[in-house]
C-alpha positions in Angstrom: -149.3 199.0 -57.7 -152.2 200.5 -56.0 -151.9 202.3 -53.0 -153.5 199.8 -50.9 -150.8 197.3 -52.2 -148.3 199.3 -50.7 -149.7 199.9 -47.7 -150.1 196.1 -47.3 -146.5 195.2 -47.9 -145.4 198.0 -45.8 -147.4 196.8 -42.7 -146.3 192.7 -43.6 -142.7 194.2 -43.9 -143.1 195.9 -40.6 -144.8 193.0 -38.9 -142.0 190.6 -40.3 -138.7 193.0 -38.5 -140.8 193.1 -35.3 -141.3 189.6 -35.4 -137.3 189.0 -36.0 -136.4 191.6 -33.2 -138.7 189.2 -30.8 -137.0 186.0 -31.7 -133.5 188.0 -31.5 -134.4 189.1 -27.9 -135.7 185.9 -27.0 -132.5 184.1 -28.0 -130.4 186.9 -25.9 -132.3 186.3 -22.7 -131.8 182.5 -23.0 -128.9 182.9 -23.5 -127.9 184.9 -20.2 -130.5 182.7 -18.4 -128.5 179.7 -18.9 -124.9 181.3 -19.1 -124.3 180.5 -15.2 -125.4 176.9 -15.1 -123.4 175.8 -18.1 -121.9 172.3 -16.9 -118.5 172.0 -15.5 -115.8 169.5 -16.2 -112.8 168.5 -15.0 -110.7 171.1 -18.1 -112.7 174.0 -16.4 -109.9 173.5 -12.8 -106.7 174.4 -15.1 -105.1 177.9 -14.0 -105.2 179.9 -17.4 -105.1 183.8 -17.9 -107.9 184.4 -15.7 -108.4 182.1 -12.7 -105.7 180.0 -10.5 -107.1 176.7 -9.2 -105.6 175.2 -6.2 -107.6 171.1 -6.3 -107.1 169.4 -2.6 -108.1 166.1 -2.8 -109.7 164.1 0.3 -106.5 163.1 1.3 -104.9 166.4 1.2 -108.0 167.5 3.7 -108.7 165.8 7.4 -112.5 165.8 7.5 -112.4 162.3 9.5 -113.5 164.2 12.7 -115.9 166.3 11.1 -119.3 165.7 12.1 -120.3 165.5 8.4 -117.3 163.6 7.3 -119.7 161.6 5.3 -120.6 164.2 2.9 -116.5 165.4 2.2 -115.6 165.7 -1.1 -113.7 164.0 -3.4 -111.6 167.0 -4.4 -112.3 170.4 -3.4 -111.2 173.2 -6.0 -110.5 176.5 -5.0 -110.6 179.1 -7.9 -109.4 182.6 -7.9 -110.6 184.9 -10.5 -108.2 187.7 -11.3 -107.6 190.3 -13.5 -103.9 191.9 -13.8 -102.7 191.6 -9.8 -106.6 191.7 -8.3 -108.5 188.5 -7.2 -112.1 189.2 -8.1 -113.9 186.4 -7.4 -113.4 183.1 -5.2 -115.5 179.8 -5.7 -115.0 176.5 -4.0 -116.4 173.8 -6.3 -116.4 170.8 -3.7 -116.5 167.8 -6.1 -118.3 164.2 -5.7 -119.1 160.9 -7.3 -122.0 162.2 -8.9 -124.5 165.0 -9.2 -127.0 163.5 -6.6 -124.4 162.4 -4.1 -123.6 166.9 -4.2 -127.1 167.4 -4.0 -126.8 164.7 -1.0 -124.4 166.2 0.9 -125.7 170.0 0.0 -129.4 169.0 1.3 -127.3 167.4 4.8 -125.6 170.8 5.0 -128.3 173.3 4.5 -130.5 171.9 6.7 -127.9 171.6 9.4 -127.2 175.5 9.4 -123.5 175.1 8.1 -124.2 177.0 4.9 -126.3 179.9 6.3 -125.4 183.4 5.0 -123.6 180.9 2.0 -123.9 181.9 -1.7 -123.9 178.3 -2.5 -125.5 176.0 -5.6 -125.2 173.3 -7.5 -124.0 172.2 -10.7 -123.9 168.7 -12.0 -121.5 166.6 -9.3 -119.9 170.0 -7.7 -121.2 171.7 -4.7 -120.5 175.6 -5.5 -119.8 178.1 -2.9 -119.5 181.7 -3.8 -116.8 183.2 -1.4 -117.6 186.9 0.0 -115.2 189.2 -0.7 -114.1 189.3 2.8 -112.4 185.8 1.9 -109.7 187.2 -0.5 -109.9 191.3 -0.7 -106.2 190.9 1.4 -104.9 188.7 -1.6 -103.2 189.3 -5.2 -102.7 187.4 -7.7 -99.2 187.0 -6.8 -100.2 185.8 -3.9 -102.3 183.3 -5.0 -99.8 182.0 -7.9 -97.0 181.7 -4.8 -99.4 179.5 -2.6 -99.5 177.1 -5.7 -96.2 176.5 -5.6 -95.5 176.4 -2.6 -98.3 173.9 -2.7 -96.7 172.3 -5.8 -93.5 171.9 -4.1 -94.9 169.8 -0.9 -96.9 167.9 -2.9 -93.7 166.5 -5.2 -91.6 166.2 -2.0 -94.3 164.0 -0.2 -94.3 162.3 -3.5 -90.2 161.4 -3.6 -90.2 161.0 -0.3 -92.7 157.8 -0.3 -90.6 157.0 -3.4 -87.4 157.3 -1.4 -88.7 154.8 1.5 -89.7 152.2 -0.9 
């Protein structure tokens, strides 16, 4: 091989990794781009090793003298995220019928005020808000897992006691 030959493959080999390392950090930064606004289903609201959902349903919640009683959700879900006994994160994914009925009611709200200061979005049929810290710094994950049950337990009593009268 001639010198020149070398030199050649050398600079296609060269041009070929830097090419890879592009597509590489290309795929890497979609990836994080679209890691928060993966859709959300209805297995996401299931307590597991790292978040406790408490899901209220519109009869559970009085919004019938709320001024914006049209836009109440189907089922609200409140999730805490923990990590051994600390809550580190709290969202309230307000579910409706569909994703343009949320965007409905989140339009109706922002424009009214209600959700200034909010960290609030939207994904597919839930409204999201992003609690501040403020919210649940005072709770642990004790806490949290005793409000469920307590929760639980009212809701099953409710339940035998309509049983029980019919």
């Amino acid at each position: 091989m001639t010198e020149k030959t070398k030199k050649d493959n050398k600079n296609l080999i060269i041009c070929i990794c830097a090419a890879v390392v592009v597509v590489v950090i290309a795929i890497i930064a979609i990836v994080f781009a679209t890691k928060g606004s993966a859709p959300i289903d209805d297995s996401y609201f299931v307590s597991d090793d790292s978040k406790y959902v408490i899901s209220l349903t519109s009869d559970n919640l009085d919004y019938e003298d709320d001024e914006y009683a049209e836009y109440a959700p189907l089922v609200s879900h409140v999730v805490y995220y923990y990590s051994g006994d600390k809550i580190t994160g709290m969202k309230t994914y307000h579910e409706y019928e569909n994703a343009d009925a949320a965007k409905e009611a989140y339009d109706a709200l922002k424009a009214s005020g209600e959700l200034d200061g909010a960290d609030v979005s939207l994904n597919g049929k839930y409204f999201v808000i992003t609690n501040d810290s403020s919210e649940y710094e005072d709770l642990t994950a004790s806490d949290v897992q005793e409000q469920i049950e307590l929760m639980e337990m009212f809701q099953n009593m409710d339940s035998d006691d309509i049983e029980d009268e019919e």
